[in-house]
VEXDREN-2710 file (C-alpha; in Angstrom, 1 decimal):
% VEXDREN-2710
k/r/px/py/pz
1/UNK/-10.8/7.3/-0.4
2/UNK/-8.6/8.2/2.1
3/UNK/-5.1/8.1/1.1
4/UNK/-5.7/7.4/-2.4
5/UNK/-3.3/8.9/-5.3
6/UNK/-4.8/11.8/-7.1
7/UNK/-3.3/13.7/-10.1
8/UNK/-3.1/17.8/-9.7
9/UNK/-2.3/19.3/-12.9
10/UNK/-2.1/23.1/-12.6
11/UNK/-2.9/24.9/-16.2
12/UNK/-1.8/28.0/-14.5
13/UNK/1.6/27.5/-14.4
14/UNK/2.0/24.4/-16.8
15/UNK/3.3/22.2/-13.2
16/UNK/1.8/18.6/-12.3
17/UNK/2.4/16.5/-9.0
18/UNK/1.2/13.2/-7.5
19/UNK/0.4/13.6/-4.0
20/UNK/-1.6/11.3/-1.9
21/UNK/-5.0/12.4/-0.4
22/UNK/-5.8/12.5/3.0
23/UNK/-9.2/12.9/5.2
24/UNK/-10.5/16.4/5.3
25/UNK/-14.0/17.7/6.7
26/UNK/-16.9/15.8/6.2
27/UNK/-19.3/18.3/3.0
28/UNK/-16.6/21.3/4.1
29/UNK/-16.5/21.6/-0.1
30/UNK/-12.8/22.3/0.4
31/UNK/-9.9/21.3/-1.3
32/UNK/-6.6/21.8/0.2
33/UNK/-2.8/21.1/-1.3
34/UNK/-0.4/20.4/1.7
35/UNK/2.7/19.3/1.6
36/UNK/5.0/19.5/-1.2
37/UNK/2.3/20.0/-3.8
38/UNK/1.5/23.3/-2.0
39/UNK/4.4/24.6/-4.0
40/UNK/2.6/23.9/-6.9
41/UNK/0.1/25.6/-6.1
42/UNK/-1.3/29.2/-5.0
43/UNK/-5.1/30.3/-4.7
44/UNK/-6.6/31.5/-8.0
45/UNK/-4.9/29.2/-10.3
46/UNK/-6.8/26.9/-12.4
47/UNK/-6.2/23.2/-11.6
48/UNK/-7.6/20.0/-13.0
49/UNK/-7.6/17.4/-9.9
50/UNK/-7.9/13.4/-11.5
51/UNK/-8.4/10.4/-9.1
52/UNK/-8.9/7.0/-11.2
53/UNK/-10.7/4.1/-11.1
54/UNK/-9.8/-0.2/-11.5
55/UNK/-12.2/-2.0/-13.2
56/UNK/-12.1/-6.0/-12.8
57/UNK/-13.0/-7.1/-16.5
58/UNK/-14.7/-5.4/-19.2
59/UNK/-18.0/-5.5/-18.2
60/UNK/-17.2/-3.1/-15.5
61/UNK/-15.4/-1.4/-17.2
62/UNK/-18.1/-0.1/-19.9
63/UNK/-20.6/0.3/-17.1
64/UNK/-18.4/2.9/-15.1
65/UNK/-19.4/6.3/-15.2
66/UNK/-17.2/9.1/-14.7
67/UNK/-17.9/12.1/-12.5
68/UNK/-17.3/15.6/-13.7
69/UNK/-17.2/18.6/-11.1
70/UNK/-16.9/22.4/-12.8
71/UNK/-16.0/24.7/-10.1
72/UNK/-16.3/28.4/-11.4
73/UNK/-14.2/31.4/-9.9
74/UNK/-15.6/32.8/-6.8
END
C-alpha cells in the first residue's frame, strides 16, 4: 500500500533503514530507494525488502500466508 513502512536490510554492506513506500508505476517490476535510504543503497547489492502484516485475532492470523519473491542477478 501506498505509504506503508517497509524494512530494507542490505546484506551487502551489513546497513538497515525504515523508509516509507510510495506509489511507483503500475507492473514497471521496479524497485527504487529514494530518499535517505538511497545512501544505503547502490545497484548490485543484495537486499532483503520486508513489509508486514496485522492480523485481528488468531484465526487470521494462522490463515495468513506469506509471499516470497527471489529476484536473481541480472
Amino acid at each position: 500500500m501506498p505509504y506503508e513502512r517497509v524494512h530494507i536490510w542490505n546484506v551487502t554492506k551489513a546497513a538497515g533503514s525504515r523508509p516509507t513506500r510510495s506509489r511507483g508505476r503500475p507492473v514497471s517490476g521496479l524497485i527504487c530507494v529514494n530518499g535517505a535510504a538511497a545512501h544505503h543503497a547502490r545497484p548490485g547489492d543484495v537486499v532483503i525488502l520486508a513489509t508486514f502484516a496485522e492480523a485481528s485475532d488468531e484465526d487470521e492470523a494462522r490463515a495468513w500466508k506469506p509471499i516470497v519473491v527471489r529476484v536473481d542477478a541480472p
